[in-house]
C-alpha positions as CSV (number, residue, x, y, z in Angstrom):
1,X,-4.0,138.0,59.4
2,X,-1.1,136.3,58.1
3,X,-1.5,132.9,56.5
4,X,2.1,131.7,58.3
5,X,2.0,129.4,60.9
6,X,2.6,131.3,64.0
7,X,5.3,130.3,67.3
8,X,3.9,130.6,70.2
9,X,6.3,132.0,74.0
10,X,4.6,131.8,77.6
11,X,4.8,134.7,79.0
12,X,5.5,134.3,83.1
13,X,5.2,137.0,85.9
14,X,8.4,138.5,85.6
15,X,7.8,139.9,82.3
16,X,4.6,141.9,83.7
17,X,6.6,143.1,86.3
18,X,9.3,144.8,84.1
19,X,5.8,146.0,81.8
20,X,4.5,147.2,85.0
21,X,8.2,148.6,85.9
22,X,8.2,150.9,82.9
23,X,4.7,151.5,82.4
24,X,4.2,153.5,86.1
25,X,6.9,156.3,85.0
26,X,4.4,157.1,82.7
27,X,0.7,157.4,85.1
28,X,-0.3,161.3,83.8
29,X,0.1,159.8,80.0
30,X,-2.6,156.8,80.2
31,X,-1.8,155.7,76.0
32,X,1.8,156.1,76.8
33,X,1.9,153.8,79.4
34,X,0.0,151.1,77.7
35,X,2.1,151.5,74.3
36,X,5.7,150.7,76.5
37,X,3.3,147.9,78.6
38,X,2.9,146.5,75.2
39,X,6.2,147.0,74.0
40,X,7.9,145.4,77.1
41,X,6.0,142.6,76.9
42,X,6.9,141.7,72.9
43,X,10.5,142.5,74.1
44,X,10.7,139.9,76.7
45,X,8.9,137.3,74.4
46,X,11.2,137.5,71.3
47,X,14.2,137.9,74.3
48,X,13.2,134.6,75.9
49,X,12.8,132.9,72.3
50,X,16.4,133.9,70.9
51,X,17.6,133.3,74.6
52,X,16.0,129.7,73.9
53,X,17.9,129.4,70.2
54,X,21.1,130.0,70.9
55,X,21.3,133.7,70.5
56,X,22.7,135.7,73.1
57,X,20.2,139.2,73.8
58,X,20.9,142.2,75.6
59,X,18.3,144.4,77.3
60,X,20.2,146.8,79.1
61,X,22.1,148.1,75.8
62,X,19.0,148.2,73.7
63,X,17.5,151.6,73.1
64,X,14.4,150.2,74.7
65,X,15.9,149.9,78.1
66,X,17.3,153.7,78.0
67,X,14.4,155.7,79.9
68,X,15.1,159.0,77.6
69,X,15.0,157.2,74.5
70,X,11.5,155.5,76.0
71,X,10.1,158.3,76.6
72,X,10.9,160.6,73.6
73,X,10.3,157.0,70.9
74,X,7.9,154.1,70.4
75,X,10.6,152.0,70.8
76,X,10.6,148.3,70.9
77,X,14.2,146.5,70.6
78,X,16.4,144.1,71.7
79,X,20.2,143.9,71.4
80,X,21.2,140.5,69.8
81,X,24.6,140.6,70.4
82,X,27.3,140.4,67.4
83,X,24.1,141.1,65.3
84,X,22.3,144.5,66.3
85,X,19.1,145.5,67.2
86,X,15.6,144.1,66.7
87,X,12.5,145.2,66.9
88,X,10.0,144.2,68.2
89,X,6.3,145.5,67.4
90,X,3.2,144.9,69.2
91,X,-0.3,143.4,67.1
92,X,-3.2,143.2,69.0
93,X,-5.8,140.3,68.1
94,X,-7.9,141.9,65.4
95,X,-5.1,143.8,64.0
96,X,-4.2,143.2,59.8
97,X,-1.5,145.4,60.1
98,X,1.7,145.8,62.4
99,X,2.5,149.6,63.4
100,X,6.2,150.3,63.0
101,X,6.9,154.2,63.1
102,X,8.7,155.8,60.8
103,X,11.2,157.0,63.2
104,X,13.1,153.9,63.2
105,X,13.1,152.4,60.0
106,X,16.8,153.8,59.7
107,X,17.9,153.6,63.5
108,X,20.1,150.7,62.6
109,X,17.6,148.1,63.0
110,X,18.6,144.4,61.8
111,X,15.0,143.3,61.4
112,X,11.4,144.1,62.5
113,X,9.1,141.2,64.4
114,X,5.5,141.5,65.1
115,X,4.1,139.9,67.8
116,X,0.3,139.7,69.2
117,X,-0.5,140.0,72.8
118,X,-4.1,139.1,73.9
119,X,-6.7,140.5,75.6
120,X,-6.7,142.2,78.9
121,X,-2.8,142.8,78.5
122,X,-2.4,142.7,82.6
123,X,-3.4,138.9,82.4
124,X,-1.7,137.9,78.8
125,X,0.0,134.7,79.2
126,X,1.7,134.2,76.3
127,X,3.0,135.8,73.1
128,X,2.3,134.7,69.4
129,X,5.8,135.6,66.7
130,X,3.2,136.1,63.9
131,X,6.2,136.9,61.2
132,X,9.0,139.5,60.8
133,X,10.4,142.1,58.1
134,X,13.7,141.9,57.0
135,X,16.2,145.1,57.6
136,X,15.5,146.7,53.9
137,X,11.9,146.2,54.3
138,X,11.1,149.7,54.1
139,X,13.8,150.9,51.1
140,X,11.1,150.1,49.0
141,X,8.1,150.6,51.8
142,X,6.5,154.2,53.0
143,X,4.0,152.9,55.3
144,X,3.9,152.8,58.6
145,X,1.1,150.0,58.4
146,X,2.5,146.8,57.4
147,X,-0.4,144.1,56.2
148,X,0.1,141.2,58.2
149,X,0.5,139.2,54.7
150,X,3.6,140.8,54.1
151,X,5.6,139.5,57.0
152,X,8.2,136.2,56.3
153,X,6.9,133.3,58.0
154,X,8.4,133.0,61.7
155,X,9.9,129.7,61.1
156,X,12.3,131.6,59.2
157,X,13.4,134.3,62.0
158,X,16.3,132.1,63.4
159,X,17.5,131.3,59.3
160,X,17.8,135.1,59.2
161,X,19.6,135.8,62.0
162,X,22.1,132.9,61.2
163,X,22.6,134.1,57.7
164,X,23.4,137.8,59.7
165,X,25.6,135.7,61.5
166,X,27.8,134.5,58.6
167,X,27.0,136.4,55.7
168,X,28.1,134.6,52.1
169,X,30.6,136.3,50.4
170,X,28.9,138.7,48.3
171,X,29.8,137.7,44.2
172,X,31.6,139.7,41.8
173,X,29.6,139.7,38.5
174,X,31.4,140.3,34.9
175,X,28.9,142.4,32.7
176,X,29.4,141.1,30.1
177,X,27.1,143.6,27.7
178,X,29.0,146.6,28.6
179,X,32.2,145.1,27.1
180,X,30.2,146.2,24.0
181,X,30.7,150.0,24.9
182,X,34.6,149.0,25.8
183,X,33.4,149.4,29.7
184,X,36.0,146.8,30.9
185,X,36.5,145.1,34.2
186,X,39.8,145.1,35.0
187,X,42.6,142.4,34.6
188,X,40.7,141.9,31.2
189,X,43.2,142.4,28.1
190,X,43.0,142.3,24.6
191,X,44.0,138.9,23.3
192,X,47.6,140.0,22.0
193,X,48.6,141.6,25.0
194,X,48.9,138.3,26.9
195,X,49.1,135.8,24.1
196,X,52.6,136.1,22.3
197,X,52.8,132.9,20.4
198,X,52.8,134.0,16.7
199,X,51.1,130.6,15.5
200,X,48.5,131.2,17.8
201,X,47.9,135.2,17.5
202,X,48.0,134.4,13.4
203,X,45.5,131.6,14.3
204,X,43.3,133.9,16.3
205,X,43.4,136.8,13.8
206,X,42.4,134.2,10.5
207,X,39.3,133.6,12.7
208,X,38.6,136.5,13.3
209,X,35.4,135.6,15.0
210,X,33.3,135.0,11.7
211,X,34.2,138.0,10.3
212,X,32.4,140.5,12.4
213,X,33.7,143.4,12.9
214,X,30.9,143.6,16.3
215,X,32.7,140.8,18.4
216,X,34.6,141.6,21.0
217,X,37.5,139.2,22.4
218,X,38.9,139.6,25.8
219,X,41.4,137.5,28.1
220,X,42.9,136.8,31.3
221,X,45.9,135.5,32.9
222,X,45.2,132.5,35.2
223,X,48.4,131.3,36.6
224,X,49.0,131.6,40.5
225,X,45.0,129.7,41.2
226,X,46.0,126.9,38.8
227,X,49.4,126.2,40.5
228,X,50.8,125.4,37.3
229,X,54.5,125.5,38.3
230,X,55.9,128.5,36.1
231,X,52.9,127.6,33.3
232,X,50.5,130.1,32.6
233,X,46.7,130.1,30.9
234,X,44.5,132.4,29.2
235,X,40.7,132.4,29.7
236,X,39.6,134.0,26.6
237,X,35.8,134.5,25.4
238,X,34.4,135.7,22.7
239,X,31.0,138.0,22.4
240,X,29.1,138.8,19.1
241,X,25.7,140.2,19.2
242,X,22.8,138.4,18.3
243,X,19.2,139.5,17.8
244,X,16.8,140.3,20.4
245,X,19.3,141.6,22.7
246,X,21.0,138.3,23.3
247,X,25.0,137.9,23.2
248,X,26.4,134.8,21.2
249,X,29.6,133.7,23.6
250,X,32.5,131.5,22.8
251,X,34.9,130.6,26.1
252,X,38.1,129.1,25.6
253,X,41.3,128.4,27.2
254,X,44.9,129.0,25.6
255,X,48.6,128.7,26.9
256,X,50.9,131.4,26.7
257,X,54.3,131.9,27.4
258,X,57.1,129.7,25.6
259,X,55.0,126.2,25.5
260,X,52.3,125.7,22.8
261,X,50.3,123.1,24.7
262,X,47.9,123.2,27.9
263,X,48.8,120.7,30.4
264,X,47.2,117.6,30.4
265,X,43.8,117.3,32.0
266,X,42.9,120.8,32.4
267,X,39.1,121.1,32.6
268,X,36.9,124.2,31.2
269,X,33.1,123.7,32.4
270,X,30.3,125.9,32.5
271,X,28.2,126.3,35.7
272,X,24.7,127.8,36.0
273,X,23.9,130.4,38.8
274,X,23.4,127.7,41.7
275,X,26.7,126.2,40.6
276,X,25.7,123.1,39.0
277,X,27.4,121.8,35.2
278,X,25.2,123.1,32.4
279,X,24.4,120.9,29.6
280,X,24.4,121.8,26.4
281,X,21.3,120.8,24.0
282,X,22.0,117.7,23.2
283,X,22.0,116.9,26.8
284,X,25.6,116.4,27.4
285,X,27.8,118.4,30.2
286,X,29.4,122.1,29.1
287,X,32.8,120.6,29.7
288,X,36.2,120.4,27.7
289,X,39.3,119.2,28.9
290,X,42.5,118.8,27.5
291,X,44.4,115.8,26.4
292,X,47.4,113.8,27.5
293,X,48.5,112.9,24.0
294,X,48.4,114.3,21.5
295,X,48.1,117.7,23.9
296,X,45.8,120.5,22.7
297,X,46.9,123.7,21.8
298,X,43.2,125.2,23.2
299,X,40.0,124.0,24.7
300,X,37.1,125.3,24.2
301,X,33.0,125.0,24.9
302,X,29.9,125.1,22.9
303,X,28.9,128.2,21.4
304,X,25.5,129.3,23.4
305,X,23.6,132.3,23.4
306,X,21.9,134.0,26.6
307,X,19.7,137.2,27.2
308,X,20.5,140.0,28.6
309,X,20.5,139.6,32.6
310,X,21.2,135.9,31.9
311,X,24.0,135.0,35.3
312,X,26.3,131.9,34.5
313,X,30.3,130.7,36.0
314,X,32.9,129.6,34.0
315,X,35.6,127.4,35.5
316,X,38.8,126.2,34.8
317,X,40.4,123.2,37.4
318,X,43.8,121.3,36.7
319,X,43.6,118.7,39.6
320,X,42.3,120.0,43.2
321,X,43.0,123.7,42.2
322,X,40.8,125.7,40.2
323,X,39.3,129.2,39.7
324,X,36.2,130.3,38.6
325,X,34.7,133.9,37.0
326,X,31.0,134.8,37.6
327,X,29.3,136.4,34.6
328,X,26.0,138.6,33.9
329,X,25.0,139.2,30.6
């Protein structure tokens, strides 16, 4: 049984008589009949429940409703509309498992629900939402049995179908560690490509990043997010391996074109994978920004080292506008 709290839908008359509807095409098959009975009965509970939340369902388009598809499947869906189709599987009190046949783990299905249906099913009066599986449940799943314990809590059907609803924008990592075997992303240069100034390309090359001939340096042009009215920046950083497949990194921002200096108050912060402003060691916020006067000719943060896998942001804002780069070790 699973440990979830459970939501609980009446079930009125009219859902027996769409059971009983469906269920007396089938009289010569006795355990076909009782299977769509069952699966009729979820159907109309989980359609009453979205119907409830704001979700508008659709029986006559589902593949539930189509008499062929009936009587070939054990099918048990309902169309949400905008969304797709959700199943709905039967668990009768007793039951540590839901059944959901193979046959429709890849029939376009947006999520699987179980739901238990007492005891005699001609006289059920209501229907119990004991979890739900999401849609790539069964990538990684070759059962047909799912334990009970493996279902997501019910609360968190209507979160699902929301976040179905309006999907965030799927992030755009920088792998960092492959930079090692020159696998690039693109708009990523080597530094004197975009830099031209020769005070600060003889200034880069003195560095050259502790002397080791392992680092790699890469930049890119951030001009048009910035608005920086005909200005231009580079966000330049620095890798050098480390032991135990860590990556030391240096980020820093420098201007190019004909001016020497950044403009004034240009920030260059470090976020962690929620989006919040690391701190470095000592406590303090992984920020730099620039100065009015005397105006810098970079900015730059802490040295840190991360693992490999390690996800961080780095962004650079100059007033309202700014633009940030996701990275993955």
């Amino acid at each position: 049984m699973s440990n979830h709290p459970v939501i609980t839908i009446p079930l009125d008359q009219s859902a027996h008589l769409l059971a009983q509807k469906f269920s007396l095409r089938y009289l010569a098959q006795p355990s076909k009949a009782e299977q769509v009975y069952h699966n009729i009965l979820c159907i109309c509970a989980i359609y009453d429940y979205l119907s409830l939340n704001g979700f508008e369902a659709n029986l006559e388009d589902s593949d539930s409703w189509d008499t062929d598809i009936q009587t070939l499947s054990d099918v048990a869906d309902v169309l949400v509309v905008g969304l797709g189709k959700l199943e709905c599987r039967p668990v009768l009190p007793g039951s540590s498992t839901v059944f959901v046949p193979a046959e429709i783990w890849w029939a376009d299905r947006i999520g699987y629900v179980a739901v238990q249906l007492d005891r005699p099913l001609q006289a059920a009066t209501q229907a119990t939402i004991l979890g739900f599986l999401d849609q790539g449940y069964f990538e990684a799943s070759e059962s047909e049995q799912v334990p009970l314990p493996n279902l997501k809590p019910p609360e968190q059907l209507l979160q699902y179908l929301e976040l179905l609803q309006h999907p965030q924008p799927v992030r755009s990592f920088i792998h960092l560690s492959r930079w090692l075997e020159k696998q690039v992303e693109v708009g990523w240069e080597a530094v004197e490509n975009l830099i031209k100034s020769t005070d600060i390309r003889q200034e880069l090359a003195f560095r050259a990043w502790d002397n080791n001939p392992e680092s790699v340096v890469r930049a890119q042009l951030l001009d048009h997010q910035l608005q920086l009215k005909g200005e231009s920046v580079v966000l330049l950083v620095v890798l050098t391996p480390s032991n135990d497949q860590r990556l030391d990194i240096r980020v820093q921002v420098h201007p190019v074109g004909n001016t020497q200096y950044l403009p004034p108050r240009l920030k260059l912060m470090m976020l962690s994978e929620s989006g919040e402003v690391m701190a470095a060691k000592l406590g303090e916020p992984l920020i730099s920004e620039s100065r009015d006067y005397p105006q810098d000719s970079f900015i730059q943060l802490r040295r840190f080292t991360y693992p490999l896998g390690k996800r961080f942001s780095i962004r650079v804002m100059l007033g309202e506008a700014s633009v940030t780069r996701d990275f993955m070790v």
